[in-house]
LUMRO-588774 format. One record per atom (N, C-alpha, C, CB): residue in three letters; x, y, z. Coordinates in steps of 0.05 Angstrom, whole numbers, plus 5000, padded with zeros to 4 digits. Glycine has a CB too. Example, Ala and Ser with C-alpha at 12.3 -4.5 7.8 and 13.67 -1.06 7.14 Angstrom:
! LUMRO-588774
ALA526448865156/ALA524649105156/ALA526449345156/ALA522649115181/SER525749555142/SER527349795143/SER525850015157/SER528249885114/
***
This chain:
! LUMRO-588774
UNK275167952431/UNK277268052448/UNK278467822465/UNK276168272467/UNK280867822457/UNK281367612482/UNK281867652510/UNK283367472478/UNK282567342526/UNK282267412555/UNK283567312564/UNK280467382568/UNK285167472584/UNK286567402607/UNK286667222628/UNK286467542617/UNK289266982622/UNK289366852644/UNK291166852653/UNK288866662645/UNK291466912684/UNK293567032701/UNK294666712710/UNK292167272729/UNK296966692705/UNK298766342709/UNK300566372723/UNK300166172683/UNK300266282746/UNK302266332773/UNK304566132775/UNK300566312802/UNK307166112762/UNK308565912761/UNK308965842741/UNK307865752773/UNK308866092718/UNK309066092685/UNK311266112677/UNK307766282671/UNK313166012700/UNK316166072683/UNK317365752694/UNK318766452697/UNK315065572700/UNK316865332712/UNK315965182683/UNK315765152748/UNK315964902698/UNK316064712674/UNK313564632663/UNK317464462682/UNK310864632679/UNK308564532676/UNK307764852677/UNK307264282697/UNK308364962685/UNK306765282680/UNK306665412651/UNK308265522697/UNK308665302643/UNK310665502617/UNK309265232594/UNK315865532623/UNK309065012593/UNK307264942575/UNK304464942580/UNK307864742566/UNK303865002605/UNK299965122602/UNK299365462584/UNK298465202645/UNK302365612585/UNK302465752578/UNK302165722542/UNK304265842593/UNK304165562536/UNK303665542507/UNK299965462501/UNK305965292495/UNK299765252516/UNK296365082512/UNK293965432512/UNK295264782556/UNK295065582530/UNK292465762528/UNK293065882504/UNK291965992553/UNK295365982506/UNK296566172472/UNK294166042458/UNK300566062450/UNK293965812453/UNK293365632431/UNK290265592422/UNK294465372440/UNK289865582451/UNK286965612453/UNK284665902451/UNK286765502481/UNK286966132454/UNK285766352438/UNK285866602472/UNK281666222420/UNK286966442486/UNK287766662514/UNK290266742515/UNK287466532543/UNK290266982529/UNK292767182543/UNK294167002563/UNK291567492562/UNK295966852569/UNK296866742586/UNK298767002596/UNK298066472577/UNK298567122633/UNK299767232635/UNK301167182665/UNK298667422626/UNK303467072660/UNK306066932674/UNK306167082706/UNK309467002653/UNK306567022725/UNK306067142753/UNK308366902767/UNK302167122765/UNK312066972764/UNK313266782768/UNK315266932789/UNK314266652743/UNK316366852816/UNK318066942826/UNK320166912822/UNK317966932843/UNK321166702798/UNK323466622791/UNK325766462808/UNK324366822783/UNK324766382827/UNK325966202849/UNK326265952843/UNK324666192870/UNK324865782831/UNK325465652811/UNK324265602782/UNK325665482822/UNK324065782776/UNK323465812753/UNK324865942724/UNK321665902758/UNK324365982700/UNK326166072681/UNK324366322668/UNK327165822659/UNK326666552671/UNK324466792649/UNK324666672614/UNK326367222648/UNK327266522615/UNK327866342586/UNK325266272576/UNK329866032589/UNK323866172591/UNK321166072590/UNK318366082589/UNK321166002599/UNK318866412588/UNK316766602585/UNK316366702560/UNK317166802600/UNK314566562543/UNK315466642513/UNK312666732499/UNK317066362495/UNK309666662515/UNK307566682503/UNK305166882506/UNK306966482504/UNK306967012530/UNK304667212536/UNK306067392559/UNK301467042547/UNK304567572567/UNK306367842585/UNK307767712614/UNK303668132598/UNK309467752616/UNK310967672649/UNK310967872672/UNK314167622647/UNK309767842697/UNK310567922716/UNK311067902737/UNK310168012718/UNK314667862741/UNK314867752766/UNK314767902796/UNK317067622762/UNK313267682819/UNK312667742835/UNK312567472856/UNK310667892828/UNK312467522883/UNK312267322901/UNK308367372909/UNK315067372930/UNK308367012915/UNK305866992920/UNK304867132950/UNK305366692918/UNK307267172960/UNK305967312991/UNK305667512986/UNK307367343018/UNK305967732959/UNK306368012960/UNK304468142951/UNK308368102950/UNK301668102965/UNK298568162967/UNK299768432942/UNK296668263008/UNK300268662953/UNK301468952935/UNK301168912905/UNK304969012941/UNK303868682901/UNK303668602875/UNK301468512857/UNK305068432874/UNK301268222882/UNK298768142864/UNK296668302857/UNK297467942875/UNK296168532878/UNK293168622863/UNK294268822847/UNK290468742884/UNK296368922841/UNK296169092817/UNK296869002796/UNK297369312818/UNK297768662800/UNK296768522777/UNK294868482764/UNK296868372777/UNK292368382784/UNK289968352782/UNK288868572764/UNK288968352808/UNK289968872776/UNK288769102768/UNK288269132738/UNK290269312777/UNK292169112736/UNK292769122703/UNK292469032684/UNK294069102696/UNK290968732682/UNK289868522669/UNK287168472665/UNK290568352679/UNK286368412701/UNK283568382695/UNK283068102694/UNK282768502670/UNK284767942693/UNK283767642681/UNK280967572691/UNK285867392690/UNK280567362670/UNK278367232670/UNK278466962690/UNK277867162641/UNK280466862697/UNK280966632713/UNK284366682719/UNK280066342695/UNK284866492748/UNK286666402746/UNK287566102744/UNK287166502760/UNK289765992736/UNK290465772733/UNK293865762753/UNK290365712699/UNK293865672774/UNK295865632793/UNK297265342798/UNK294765722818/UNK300065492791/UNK301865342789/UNK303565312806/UNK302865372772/UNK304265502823/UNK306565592825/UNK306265492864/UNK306865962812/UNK308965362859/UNK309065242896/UNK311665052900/UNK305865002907/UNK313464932913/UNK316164862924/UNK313964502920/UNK317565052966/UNK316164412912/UNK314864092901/UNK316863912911/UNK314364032865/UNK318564012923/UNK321163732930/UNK319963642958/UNK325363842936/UNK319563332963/UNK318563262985/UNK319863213009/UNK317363092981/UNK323263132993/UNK324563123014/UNK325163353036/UNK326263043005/UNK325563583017/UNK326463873026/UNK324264003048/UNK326764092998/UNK320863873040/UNK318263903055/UNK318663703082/UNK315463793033/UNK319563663083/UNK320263483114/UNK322263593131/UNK321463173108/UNK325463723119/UNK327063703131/UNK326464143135/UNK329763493116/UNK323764133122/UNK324164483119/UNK321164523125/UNK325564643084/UNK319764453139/UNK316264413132/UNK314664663133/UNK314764203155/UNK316464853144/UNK315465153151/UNK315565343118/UNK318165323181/UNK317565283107/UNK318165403083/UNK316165273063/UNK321165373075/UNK314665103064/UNK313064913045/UNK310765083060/UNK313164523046/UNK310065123085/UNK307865243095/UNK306465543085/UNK308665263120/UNK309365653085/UNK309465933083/UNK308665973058/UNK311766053088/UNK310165823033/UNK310165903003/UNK307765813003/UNK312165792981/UNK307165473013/UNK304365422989/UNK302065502998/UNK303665112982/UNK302065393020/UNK299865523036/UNK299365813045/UNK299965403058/UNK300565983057/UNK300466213064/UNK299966423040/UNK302766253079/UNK301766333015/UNK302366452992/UNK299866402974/UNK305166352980/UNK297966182968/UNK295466192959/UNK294066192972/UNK294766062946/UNK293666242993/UNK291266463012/UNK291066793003/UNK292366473048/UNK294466833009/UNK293767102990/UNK293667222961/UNK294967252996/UNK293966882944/UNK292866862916/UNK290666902911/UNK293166652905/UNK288966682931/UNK285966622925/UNK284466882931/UNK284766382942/UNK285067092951/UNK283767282965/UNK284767502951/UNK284267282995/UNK286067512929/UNK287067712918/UNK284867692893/UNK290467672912/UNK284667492885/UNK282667282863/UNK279467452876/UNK282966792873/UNK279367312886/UNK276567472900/UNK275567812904/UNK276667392929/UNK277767922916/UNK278468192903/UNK277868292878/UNK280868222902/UNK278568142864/UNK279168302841/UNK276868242825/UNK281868252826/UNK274768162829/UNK271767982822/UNK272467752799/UNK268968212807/UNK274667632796/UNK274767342789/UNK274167112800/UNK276567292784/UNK272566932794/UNK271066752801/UNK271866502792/UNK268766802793/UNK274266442773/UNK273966182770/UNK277966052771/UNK271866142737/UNK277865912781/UNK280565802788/UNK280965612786/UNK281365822805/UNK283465502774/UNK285765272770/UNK286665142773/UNK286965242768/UNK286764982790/UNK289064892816/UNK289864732811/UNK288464822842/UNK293164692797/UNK294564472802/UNK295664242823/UNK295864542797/UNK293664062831/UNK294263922851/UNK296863752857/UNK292263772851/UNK296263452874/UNK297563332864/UNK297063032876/UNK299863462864/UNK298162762867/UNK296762572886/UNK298562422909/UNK295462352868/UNK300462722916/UNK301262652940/UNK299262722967/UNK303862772941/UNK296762842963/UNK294362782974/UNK294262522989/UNK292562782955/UNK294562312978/UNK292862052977/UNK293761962994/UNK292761872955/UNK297662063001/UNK298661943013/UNK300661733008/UNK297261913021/UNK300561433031/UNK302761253029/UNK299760953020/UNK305361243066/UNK298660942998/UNK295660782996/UNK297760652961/UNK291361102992/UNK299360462980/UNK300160212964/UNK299060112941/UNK300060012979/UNK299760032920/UNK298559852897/UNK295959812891/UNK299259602901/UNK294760022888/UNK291260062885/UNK291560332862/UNK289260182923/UNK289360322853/UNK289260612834/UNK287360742855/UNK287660602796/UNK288560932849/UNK287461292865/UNK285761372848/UNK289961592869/UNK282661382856/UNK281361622840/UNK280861772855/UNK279261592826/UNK279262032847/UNK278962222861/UNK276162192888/UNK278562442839/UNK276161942891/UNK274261862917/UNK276261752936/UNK271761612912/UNK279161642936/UNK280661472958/UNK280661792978/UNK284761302945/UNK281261572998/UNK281761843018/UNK284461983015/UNK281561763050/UNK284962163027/UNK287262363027/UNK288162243052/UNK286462713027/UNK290962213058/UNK292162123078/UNK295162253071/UNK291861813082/UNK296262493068/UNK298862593061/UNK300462533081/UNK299062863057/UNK302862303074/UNK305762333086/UNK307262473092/UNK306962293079/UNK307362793079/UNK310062893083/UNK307263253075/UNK313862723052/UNK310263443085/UNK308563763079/UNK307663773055/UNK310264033080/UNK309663713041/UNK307763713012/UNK305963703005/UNK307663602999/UNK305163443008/UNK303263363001/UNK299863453021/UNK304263082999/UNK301363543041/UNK299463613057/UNK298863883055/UNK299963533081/UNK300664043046/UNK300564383040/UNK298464323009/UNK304664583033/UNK299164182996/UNK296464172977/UNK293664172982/UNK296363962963/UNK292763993008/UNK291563883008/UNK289464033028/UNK292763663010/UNK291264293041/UNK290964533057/UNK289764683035/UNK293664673070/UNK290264813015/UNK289964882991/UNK286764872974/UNK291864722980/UNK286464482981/UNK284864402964/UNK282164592985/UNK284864022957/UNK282964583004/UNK280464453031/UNK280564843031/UNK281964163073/UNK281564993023/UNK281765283028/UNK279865393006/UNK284765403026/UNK280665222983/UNK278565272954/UNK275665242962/UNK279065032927/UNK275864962978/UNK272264942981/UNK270565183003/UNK271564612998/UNK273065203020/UNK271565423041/UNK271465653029/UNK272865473069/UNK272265793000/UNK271766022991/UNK269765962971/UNK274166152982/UNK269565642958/UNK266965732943/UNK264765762964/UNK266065512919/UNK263965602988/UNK262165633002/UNK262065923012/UNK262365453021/UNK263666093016/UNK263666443023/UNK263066633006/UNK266166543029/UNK264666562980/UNK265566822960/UNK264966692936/UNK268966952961/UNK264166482939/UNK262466312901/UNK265966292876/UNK258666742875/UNK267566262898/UNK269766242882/UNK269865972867/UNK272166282897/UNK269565942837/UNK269265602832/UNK272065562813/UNK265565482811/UNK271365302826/UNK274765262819/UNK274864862800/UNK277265262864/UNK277264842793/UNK277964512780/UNK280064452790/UNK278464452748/UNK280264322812/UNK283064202819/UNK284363872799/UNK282664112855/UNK286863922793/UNK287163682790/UNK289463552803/UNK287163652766/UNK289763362806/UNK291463122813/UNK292662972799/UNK290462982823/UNK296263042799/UNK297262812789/UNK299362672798/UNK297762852769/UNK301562482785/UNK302662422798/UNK305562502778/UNK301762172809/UNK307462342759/UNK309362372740/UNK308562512717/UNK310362152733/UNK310462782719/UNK309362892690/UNK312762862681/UNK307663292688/UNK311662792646/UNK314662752636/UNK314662872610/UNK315662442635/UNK316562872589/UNK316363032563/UNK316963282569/UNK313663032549/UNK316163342535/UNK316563622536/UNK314963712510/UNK319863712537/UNK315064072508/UNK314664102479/UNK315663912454/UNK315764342474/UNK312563832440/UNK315163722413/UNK315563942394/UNK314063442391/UNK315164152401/UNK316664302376/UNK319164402391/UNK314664582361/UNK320264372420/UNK322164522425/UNK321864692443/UNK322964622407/UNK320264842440/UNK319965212455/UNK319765152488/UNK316265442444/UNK319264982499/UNK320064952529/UNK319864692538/UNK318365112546/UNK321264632554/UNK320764362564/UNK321664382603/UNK323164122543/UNK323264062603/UNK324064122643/UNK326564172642/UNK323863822669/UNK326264232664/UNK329964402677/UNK329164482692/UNK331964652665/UNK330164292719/UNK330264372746/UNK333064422753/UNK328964162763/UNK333564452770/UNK336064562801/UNK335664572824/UNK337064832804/UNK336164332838/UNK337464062822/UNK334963932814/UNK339663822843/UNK336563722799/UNK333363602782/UNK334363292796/UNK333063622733/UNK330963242803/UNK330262942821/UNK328462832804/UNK328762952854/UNK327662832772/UNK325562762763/UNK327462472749/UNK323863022744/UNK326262272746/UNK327961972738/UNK327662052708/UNK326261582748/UNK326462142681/UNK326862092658/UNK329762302655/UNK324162142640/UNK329862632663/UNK330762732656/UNK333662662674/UNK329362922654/UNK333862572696/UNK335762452713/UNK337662222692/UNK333962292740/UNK336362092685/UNK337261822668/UNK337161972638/UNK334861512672/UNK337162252626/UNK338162302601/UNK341562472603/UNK335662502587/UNK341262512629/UNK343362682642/UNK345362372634/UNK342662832683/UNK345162232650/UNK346661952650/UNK347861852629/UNK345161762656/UNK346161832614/UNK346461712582/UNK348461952571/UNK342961692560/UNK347662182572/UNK349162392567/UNK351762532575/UNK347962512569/UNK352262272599/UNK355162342612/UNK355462642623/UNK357562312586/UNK352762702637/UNK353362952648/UNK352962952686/UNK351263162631/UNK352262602681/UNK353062502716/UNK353762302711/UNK350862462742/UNK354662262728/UNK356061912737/UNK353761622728/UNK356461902783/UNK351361662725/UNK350161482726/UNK347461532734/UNK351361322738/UNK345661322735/UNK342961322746/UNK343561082771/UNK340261242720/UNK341561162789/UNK341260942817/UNK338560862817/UNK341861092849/UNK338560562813/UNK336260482814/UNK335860442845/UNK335860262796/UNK333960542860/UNK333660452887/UNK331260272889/UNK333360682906/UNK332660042895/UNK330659762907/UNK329659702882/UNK327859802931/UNK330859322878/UNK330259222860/UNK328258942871/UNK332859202845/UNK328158902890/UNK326558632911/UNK323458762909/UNK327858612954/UNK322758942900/UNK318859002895/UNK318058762886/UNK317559252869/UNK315158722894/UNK314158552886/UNK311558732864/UNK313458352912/UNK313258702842/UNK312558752808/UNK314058592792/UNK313059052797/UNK312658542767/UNK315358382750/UNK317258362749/UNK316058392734/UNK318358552756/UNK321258622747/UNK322558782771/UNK321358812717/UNK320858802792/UNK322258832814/UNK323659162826/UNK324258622807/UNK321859332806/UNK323059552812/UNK320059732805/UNK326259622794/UNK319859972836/UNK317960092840/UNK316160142808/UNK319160322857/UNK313460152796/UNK312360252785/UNK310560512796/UNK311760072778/UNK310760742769/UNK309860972769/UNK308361072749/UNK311361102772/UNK305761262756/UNK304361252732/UNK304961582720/UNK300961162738/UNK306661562703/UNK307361832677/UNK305261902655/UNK309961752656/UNK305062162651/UNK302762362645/UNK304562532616/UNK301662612678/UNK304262592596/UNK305262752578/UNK305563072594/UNK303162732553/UNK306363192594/UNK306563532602/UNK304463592584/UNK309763722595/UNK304563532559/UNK302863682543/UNK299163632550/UNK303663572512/UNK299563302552/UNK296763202555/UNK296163312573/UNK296062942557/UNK297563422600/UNK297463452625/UNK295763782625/UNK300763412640/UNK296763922619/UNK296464232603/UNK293764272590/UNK298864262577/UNK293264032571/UNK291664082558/UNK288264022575/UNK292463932533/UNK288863802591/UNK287563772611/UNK286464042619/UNK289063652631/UNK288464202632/UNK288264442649/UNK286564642634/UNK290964552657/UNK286964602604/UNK285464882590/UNK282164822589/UNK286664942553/UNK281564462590/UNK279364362592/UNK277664452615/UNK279664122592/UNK278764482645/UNK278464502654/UNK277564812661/UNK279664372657/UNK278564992656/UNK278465272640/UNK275465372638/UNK279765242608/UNK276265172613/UNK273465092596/UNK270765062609/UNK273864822583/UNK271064892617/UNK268864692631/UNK268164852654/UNK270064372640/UNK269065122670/UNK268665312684/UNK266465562677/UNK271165392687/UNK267965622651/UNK266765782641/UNK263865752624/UNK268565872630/UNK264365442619/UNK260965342614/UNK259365352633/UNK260465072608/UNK260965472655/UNK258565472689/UNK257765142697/UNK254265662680/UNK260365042692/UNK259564722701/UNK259864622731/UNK261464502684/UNK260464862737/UNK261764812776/UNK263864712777/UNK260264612799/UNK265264742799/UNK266964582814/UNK267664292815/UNK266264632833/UNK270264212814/UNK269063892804/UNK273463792810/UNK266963872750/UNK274063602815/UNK276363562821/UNK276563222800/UNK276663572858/UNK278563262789/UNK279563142771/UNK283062972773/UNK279263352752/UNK283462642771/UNK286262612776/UNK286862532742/UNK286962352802/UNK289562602739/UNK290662622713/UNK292362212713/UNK293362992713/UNK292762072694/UNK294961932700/UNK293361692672/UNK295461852739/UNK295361542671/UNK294861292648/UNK292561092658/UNK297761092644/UNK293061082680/UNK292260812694/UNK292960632694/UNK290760722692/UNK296360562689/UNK296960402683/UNK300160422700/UNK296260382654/UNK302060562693/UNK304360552703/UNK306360362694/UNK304060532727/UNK308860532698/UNK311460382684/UNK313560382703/UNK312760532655/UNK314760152704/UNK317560102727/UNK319360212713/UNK318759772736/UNK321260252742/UNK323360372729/UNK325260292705/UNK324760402747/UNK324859992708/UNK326659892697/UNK325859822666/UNK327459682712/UNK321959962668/UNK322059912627/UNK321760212624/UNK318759672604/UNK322460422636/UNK323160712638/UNK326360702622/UNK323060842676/UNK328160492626/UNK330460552616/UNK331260322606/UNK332260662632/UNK329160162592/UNK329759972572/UNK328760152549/UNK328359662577/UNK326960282555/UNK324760502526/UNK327060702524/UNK320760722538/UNK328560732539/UNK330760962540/UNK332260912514/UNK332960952568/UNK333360632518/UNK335760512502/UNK334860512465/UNK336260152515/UNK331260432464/UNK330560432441/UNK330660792435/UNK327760252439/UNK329260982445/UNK329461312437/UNK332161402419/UNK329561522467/UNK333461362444/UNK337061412451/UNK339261282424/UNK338061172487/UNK338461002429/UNK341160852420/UNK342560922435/UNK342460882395/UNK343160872462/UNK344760932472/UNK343960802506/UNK345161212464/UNK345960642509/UNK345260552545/UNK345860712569/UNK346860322554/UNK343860602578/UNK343160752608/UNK345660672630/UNK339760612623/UNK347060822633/UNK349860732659/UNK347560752690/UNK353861102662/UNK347260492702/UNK346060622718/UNK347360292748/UNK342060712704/UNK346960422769/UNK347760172795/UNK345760182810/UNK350460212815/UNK343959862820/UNK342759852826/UNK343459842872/UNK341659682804/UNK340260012882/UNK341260082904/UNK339260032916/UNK342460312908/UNK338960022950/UNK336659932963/UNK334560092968/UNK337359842985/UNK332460022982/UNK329760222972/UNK330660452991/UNK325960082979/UNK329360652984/UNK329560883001/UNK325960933016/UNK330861182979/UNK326860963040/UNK324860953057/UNK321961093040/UNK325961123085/UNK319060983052/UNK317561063037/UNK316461123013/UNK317561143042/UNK318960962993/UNK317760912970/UNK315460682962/UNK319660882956/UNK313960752956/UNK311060462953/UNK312460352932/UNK306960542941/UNK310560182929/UNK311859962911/UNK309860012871/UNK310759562933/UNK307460082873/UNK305460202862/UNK304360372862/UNK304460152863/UNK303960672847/UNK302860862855/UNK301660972817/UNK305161062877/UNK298660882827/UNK297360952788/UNK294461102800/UNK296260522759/UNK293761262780/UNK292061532785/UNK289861402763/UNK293761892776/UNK287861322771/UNK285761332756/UNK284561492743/UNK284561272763/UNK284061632709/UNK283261832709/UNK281061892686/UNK285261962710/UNK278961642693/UNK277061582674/UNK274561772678/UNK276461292675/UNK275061972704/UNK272162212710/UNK272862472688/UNK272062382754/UNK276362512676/UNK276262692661/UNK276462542641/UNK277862882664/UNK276562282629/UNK276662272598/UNK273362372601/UNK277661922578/UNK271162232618/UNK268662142612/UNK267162382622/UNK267861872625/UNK267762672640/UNK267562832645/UNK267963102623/UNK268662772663/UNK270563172624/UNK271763342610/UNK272963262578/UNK273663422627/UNK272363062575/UNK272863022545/UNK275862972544/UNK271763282526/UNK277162922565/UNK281162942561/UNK281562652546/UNK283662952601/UNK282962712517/UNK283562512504/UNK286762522502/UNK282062512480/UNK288162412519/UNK291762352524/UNK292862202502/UNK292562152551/UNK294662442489/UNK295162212471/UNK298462192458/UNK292962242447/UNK299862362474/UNK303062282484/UNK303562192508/UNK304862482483/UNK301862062523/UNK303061992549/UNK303861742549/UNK301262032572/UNK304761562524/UNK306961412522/UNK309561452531/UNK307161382501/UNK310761222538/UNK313961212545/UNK315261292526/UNK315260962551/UNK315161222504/UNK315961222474/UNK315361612472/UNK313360962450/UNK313461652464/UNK313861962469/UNK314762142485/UNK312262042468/UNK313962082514/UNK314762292529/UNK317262192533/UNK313262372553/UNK319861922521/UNK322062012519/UNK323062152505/UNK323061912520/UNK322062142478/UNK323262292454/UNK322862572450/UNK322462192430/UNK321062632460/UNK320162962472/UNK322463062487/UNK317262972494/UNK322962902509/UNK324562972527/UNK326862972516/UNK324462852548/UNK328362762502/UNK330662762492/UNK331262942470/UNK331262532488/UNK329663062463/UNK329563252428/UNK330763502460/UNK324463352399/UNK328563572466/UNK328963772491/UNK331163822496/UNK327863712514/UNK333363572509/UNK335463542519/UNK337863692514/UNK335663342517/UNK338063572487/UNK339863602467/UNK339563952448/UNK339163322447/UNK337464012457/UNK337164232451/UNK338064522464/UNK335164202448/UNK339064472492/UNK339364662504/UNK336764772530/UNK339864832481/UNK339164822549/UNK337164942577/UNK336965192583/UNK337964842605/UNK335065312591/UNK335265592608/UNK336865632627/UNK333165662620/UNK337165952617/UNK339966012637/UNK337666342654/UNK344466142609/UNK339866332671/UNK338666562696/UNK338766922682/UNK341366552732/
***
């Protein structure tokens, strides 16, 4: 018989391919999306029901109707700038809104949970790799409404034996390679899909901001994750729950990282086609280095990454592109 996993944020971009990964793996992925920013387009692998995370009501006659066996949570406001200039609305959704996720979870006698982190945790911790021992020092709500989140998980397994896998990442890029979902934001701030828009003459250009870093080549480096590898992670994680392995927090990433500027030299080889882009000065608080160490889940959870190339997760993305976006 299979089993129910209730995926909160199954109509966004990283939700909607964890959704395909469980299909796959032999689970009910069942979508729990308010559609605020998210796509029903994108709901293609298992039952949908949309609902807001504050709406205790909903959720538990979700809970009711299903039953799941776990949850896997996705679903939360990710723009950092918008978390600064709006910090109450980052409060409310992420935080306030998985309190009455997690306690809805508990309710309903499910025990094991998901948590899409992220390693805006870590903070503003310059040109070093982040594993999951640096300290947490969050800059902005964001990163700090996660981090509210993480520290909410531990005080329910200590209460209610709720056990959970957080992970941490930083750039997720790609997409399905067969097609069936990929990214599409509104508005979209992500640099691969930003710079396909460009190439594609559907903006003016790409802006490189700040080219004076001290890296080779002089422009911020970032460490990018496959969506898929990223996903597949998550079902490991699943996994590794239901073996009764405990609680255990995990960061996703290459270990390695790519500047912007061989982000859209790899562009030109995918593409055939050049990047229009003008170079501009740094924008406050960008580090210069930011790479996620993530050798506790290869050597832990068995996560073996193996599109989280530039080279792939452009051509993923660009198959994606050209293929058509979700509409409302």
């Amino acid at each position: 018989m299979s089993q129910n996993v209730l995926v909160t944020g199954g109509a966004g971009y990283i939700g909607s391919h964890a959704c395909k990964a469980l299909r796959e793996a032999g689970f009910v992925p069942v979508t729990y999306d308010s559609l605020t920013t998210g796509w029903e387009d994108a709901v293609k692998f298992g039952p949908f029901e949309k609902g807001d995370l504050l709406d205790r009501k909903r959720l538990d006659s979700v809970f009711e109707k299903y039953a799941p066996v776990a949850v896997m949570h996705f679903a939360a406001l990710s723009q950092v700038g918008e978390s600064m200039s709006e910090p109450g609305k980052y409060w409310r959704n992420n935080v306030s809104g998985s309190l009455e996720l997690i306690e809805a979870t508990i309710a309903s006698g499910c025990k094991s949970f998901v948590f899409s982190s992220t390693c805006a945790t870590y903070g503003d911790q310059d040109n070093v790799v982040l594993d999951e021992g640096s300290a947490q020092y969050p800059i902005n709500p964001y990163g700090a409404s996660k981090r509210a989140i993480e520290e909410m998980l531990r005080d329910f397994e200590a209460s209610n034996g709720l056990e959970h896998v957080i992970f941490r990442y930083f750039n997720v890029a790609g997409a399905d390679p067969a097609g069936e979902v990929g990214e599409f934001h509104q508005p979209e701030t992500h640099l691969i899909p930003l710079m396909l828009d460009a190439i594609d003459g559907k903006r003016d250009g790409l802006t490189i901001f700040g080219t004076d870093y001290d890296t080779p080549d002089g422009t911020c480096i970032r460490d990018y994750v496959h969506v898929c590898d990223l996903v597949d992670a998550h079902v490991l994680g699943l996994k590794w729950l239901q073996d009764g392995k405990g609680s255990r927090t995990f960061n996703l990433g290459t270990g390695s990282g790519f500047s912007v500027r061989e982000v859209i030299e790899h562009s030109r080889g995918v593409t055939n086609r050049e990047v229009p882009f003008t170079e501009g000065a740094r924008r406050a608080g960008d580090c210069t280095k930011l790479v996620s160490g993530s050798s506790r889940a290869v050597k832990e959870l068995g996560w073996t990454p193996t599109r989280s190339n530039l080279e792939t997760m452009i051509s993923d993305a660009w198959r994606w592109h050209q293929t058509g976006h979700y509409s409302k």
